[in-house]
C-alpha positions in Angstrom: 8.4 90.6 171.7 7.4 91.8 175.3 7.3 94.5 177.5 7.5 95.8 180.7 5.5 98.5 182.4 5.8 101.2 185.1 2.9 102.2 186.9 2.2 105.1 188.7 0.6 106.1 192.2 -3.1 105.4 191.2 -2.0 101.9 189.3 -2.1 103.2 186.5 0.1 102.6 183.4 2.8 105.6 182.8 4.8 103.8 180.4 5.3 100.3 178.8 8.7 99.5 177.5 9.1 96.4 174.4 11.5 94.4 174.0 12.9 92.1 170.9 13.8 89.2 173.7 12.2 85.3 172.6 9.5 84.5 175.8 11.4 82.4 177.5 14.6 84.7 177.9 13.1 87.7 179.4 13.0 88.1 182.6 12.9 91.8 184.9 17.2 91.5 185.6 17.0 91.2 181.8 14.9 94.0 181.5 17.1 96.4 183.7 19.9 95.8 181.8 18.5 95.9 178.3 18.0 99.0 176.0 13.8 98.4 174.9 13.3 98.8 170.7 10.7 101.1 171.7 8.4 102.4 174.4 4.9 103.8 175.2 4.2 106.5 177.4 0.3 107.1 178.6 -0.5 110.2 179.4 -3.9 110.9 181.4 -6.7 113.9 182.1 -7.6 114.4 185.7 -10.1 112.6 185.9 -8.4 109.2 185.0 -9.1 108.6 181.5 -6.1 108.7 178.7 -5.6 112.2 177.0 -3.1 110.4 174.3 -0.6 108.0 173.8 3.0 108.7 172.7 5.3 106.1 170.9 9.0 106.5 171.3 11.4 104.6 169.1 
């Protein structure tokens, strides 16, 4: 399994997608093109810190 994030302006994650892919067969083109088995998205207060996580399947 693996994943790939997205980051926002301050660097920070917004969301992390997984993938079913073996190690060695993931790569970002692969990622593009693939549907993730789930995702996370991080949601934050203004002051930086995470208000709560939400899991998407």
């Amino acid at each position: 399994m693996h994943s790939t994030v997205v980051l926002n302006k301050d660097f920070k994650i917004e969301q992390e997608n997984i993938f079913d892919v073996e190690y060695n067969k993931l790569d970002i083109k692969l990622a593009n093109l693939l549907q993730p088995s789930s995702s996370i998205i991080y949601h934050y207060h203004p002051n930086g810190l995470v208000k709560f996580v939400e899991f998407l399947f």
